[in-house]
Chimera marker file (.cmm) of the C-alpha trace (Angstrom):
<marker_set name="trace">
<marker id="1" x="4.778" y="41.445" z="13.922" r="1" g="1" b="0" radius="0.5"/>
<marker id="2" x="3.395" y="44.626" z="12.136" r="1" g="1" b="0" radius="0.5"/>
<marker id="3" x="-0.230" y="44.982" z="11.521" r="1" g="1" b="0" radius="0.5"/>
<marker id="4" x="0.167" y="44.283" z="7.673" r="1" g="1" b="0" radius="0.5"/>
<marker id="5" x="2.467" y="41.243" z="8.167" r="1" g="1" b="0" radius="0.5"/>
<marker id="6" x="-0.303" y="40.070" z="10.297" r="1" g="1" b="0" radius="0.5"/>
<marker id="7" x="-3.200" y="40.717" z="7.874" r="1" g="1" b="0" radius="0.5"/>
<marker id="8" x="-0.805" y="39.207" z="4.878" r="1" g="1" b="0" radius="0.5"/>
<marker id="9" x="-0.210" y="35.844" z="6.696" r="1" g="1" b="0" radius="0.5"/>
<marker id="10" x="-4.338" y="35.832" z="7.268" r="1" g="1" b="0" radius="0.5"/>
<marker id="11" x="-4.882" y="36.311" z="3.715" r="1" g="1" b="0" radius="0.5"/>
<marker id="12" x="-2.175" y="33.730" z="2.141" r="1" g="1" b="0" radius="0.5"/>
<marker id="13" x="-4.014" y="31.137" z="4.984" r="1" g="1" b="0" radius="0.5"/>
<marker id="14" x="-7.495" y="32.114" z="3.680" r="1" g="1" b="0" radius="0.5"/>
<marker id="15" x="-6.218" y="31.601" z="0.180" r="1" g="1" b="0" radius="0.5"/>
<marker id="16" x="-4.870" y="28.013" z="0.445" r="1" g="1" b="0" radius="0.5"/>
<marker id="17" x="-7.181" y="26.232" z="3.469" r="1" g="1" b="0" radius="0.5"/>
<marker id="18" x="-6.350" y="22.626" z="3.953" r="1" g="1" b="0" radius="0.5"/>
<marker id="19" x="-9.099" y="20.270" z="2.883" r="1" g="1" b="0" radius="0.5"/>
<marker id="20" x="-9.643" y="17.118" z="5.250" r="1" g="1" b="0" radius="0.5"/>
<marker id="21" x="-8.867" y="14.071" z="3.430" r="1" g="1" b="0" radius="0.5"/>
<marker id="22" x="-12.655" y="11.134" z="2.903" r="1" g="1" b="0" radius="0.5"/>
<marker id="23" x="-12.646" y="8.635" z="5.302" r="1" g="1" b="0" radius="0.5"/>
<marker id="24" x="-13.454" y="5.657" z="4.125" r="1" g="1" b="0" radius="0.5"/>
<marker id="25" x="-15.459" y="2.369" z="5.798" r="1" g="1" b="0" radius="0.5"/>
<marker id="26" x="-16.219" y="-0.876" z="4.500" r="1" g="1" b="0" radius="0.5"/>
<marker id="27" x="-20.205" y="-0.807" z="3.600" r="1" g="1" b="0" radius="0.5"/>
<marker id="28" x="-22.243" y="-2.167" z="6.173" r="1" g="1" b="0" radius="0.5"/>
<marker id="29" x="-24.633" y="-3.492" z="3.573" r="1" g="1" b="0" radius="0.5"/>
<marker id="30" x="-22.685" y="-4.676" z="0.919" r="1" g="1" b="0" radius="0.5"/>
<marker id="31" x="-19.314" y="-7.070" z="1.495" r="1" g="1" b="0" radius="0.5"/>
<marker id="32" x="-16.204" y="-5.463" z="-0.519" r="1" g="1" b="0" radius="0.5"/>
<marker id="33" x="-17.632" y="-1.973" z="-0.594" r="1" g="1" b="0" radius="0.5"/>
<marker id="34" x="-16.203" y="1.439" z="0.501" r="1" g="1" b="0" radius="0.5"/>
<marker id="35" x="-18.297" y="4.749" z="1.467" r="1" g="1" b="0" radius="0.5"/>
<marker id="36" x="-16.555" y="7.965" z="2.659" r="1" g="1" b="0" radius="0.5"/>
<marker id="37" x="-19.749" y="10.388" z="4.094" r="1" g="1" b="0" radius="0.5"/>
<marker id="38" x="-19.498" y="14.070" z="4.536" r="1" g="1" b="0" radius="0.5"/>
<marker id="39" x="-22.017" y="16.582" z="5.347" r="1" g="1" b="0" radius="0.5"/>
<marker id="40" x="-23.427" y="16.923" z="1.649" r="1" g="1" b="0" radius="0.5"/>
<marker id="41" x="-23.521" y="13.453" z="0.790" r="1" g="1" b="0" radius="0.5"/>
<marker id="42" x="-21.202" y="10.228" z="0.077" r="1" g="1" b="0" radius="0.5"/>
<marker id="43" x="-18.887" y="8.669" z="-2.239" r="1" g="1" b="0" radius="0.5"/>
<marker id="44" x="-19.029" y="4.692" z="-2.804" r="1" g="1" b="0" radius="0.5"/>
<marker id="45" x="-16.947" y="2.475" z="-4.141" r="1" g="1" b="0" radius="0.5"/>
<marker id="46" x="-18.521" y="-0.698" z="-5.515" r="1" g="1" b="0" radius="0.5"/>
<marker id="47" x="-16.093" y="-3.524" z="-6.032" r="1" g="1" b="0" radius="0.5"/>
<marker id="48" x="-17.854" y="-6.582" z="-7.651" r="1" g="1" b="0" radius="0.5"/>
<marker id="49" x="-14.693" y="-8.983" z="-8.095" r="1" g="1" b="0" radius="0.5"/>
<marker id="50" x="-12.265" y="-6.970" z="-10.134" r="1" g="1" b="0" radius="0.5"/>
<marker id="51" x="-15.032" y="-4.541" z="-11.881" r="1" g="1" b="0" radius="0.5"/>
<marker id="52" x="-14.722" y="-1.172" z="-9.500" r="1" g="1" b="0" radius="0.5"/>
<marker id="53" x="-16.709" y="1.873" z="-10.000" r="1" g="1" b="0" radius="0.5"/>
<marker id="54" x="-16.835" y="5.217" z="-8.191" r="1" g="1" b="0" radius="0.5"/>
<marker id="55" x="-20.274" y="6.758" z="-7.746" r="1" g="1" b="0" radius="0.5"/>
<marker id="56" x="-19.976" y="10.244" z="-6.549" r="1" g="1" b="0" radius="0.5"/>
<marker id="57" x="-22.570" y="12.274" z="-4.174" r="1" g="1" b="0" radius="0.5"/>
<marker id="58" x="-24.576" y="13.253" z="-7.487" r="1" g="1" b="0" radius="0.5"/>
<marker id="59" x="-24.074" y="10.541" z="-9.536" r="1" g="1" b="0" radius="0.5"/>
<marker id="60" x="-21.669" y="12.357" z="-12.047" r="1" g="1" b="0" radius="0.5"/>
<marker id="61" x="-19.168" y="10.028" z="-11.976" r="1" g="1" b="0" radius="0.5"/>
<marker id="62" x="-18.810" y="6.351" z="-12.602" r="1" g="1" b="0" radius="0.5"/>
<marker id="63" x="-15.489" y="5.790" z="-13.887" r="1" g="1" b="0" radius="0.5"/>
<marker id="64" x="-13.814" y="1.840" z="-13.654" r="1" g="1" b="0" radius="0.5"/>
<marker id="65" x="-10.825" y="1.491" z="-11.991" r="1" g="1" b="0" radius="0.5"/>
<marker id="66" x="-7.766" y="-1.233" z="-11.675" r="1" g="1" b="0" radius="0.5"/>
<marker id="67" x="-7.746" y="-0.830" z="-7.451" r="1" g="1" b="0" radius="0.5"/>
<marker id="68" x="-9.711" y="0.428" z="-4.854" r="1" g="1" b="0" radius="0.5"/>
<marker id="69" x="-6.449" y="3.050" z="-4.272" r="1" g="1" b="0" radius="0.5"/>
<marker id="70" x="-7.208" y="4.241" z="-7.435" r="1" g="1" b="0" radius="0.5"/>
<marker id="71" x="-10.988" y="4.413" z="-7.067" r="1" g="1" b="0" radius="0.5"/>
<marker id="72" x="-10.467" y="6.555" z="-3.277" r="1" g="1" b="0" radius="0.5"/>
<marker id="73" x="-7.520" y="8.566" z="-4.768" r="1" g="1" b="0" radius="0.5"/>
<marker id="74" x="-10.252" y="9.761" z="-7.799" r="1" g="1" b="0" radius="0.5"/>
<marker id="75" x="-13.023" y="10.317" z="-5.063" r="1" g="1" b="0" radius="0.5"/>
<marker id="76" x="-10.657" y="12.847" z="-3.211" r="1" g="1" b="0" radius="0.5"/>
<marker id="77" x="-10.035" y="14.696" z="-6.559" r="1" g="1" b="0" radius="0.5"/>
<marker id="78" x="-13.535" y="14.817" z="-7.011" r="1" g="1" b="0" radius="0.5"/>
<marker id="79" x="-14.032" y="16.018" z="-3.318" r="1" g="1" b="0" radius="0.5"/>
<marker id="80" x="-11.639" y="18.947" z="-3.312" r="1" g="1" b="0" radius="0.5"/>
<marker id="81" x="-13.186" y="20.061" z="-7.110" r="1" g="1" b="0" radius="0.5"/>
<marker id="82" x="-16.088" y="20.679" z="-5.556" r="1" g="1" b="0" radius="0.5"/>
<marker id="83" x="-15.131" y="22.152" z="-2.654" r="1" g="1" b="0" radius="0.5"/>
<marker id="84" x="-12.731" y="24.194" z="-4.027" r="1" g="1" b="0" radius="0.5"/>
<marker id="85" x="-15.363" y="25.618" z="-6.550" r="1" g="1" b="0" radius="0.5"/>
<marker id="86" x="-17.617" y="26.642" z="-3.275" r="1" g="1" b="0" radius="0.5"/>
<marker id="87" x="-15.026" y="29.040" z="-2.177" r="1" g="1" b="0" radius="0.5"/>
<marker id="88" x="-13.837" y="30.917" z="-5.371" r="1" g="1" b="0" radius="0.5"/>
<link id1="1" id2="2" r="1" g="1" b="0" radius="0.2"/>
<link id1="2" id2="3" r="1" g="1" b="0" radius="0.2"/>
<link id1="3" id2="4" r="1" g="1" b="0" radius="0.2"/>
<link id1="4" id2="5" r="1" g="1" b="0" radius="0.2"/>
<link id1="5" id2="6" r="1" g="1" b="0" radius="0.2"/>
<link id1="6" id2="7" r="1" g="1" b="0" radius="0.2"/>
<link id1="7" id2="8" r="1" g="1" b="0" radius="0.2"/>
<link id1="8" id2="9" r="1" g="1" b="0" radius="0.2"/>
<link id1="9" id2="10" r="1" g="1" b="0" radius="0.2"/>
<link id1="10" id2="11" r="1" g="1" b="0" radius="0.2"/>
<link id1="11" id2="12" r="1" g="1" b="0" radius="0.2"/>
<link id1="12" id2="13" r="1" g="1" b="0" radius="0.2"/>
<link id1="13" id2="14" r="1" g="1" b="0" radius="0.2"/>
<link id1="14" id2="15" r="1" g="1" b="0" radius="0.2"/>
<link id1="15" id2="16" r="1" g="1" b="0" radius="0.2"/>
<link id1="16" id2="17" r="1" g="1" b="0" radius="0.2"/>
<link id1="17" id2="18" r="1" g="1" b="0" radius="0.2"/>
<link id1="18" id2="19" r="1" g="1" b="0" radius="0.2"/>
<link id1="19" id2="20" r="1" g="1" b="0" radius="0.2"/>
<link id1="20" id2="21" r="1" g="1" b="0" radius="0.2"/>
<link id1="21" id2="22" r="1" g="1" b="0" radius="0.2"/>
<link id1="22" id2="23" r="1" g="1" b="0" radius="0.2"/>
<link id1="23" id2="24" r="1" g="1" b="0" radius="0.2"/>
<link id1="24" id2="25" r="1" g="1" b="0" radius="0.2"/>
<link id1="25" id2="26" r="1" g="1" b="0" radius="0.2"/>
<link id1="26" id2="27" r="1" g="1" b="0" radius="0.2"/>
<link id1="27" id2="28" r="1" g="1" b="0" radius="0.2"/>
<link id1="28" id2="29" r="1" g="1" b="0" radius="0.2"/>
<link id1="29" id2="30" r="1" g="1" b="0" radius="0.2"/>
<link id1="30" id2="31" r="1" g="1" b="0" radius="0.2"/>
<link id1="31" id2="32" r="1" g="1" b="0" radius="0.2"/>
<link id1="32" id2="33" r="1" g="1" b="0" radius="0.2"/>
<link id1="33" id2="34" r="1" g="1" b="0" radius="0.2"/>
<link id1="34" id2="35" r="1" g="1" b="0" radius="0.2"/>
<link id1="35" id2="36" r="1" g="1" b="0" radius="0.2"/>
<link id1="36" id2="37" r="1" g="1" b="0" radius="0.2"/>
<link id1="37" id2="38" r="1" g="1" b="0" radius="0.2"/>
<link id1="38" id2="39" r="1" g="1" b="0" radius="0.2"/>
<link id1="39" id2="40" r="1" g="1" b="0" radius="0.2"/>
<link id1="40" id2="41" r="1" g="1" b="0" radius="0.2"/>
<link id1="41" id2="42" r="1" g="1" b="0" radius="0.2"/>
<link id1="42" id2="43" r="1" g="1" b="0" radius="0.2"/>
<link id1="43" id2="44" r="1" g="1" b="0" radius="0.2"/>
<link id1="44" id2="45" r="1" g="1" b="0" radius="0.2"/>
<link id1="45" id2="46" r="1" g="1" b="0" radius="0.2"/>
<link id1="46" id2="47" r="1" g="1" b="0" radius="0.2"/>
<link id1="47" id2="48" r="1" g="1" b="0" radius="0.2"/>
<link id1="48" id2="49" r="1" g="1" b="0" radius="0.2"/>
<link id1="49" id2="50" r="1" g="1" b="0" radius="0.2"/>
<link id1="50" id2="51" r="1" g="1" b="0" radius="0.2"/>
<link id1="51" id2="52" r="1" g="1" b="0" radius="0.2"/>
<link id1="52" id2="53" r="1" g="1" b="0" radius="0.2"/>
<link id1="53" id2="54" r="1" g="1" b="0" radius="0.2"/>
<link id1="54" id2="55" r="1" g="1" b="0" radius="0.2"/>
<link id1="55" id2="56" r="1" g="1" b="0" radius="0.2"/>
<link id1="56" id2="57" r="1" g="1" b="0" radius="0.2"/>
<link id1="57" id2="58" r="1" g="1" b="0" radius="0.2"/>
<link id1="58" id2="59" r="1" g="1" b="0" radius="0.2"/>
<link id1="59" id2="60" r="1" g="1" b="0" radius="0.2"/>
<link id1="60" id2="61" r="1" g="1" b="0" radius="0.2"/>
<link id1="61" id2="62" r="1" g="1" b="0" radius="0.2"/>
<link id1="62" id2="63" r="1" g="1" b="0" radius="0.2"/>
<link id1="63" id2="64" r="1" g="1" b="0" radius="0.2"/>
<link id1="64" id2="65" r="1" g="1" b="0" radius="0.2"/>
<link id1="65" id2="66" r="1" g="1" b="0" radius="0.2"/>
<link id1="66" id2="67" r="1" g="1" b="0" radius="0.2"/>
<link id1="67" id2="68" r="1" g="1" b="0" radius="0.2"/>
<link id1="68" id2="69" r="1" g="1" b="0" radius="0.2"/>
<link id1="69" id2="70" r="1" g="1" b="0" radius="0.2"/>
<link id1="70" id2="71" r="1" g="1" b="0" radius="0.2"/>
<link id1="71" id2="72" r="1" g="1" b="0" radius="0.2"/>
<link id1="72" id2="73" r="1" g="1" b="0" radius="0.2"/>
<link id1="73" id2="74" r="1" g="1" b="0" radius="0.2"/>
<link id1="74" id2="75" r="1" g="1" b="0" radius="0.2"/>
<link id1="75" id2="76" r="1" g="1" b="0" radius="0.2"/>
<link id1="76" id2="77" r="1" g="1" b="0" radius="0.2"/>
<link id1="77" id2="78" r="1" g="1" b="0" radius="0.2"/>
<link id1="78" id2="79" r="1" g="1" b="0" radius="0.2"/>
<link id1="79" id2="80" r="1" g="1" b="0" radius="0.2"/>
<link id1="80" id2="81" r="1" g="1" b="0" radius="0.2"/>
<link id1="81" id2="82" r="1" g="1" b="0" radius="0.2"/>
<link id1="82" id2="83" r="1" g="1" b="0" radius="0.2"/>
<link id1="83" id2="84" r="1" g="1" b="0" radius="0.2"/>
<link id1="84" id2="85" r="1" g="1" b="0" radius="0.2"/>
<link id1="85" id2="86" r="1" g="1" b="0" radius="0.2"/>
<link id1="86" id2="87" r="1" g="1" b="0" radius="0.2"/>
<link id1="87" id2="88" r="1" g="1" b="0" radius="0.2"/>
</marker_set>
């Protein structure tokens, strides 16, 4: 490889890093509950028999969903949003 290929590769990898996907665990303290912790904070998922809301780190966002899949899926948007606004 040539110098420039190598600092062109660099710079399309800087531009597009992979974000790691929430993990998600059942709630210690509440049955039918889902948290996903990072460094910054944590996303739950509060499922009271067929009412499910996400609460985000901040409290931004409460939305209702049908399924928990949608409820994690919206948490992961929300999680790369705001990560992806740190690095621009």
């Amino acid at each position: 490889f040539k110098h420039k290929d190598l600092v062109c590769a660099f710079e399309q990898g800087q531009s597009s890093p992979k974000i790691k996907q929430l993990e998600w665990e059942k709630s210690p303290f509440f049955k039918g509950n889902y948290e996903a912790n990072f460094d910054l904070g944590k996303y739950f998922i509060d499922d009271c028999g067929g009412c499910i809301t996400l609460v985000c780190p901040d409290h931004s966002l409460k939305n209702k969903f049908s399924t928990i899949e949608e409820a994690k899926a919206a948490a992961q948007t929300d999680f790369e949003k705001r990560v992806k606004e740190c690095l621009e």
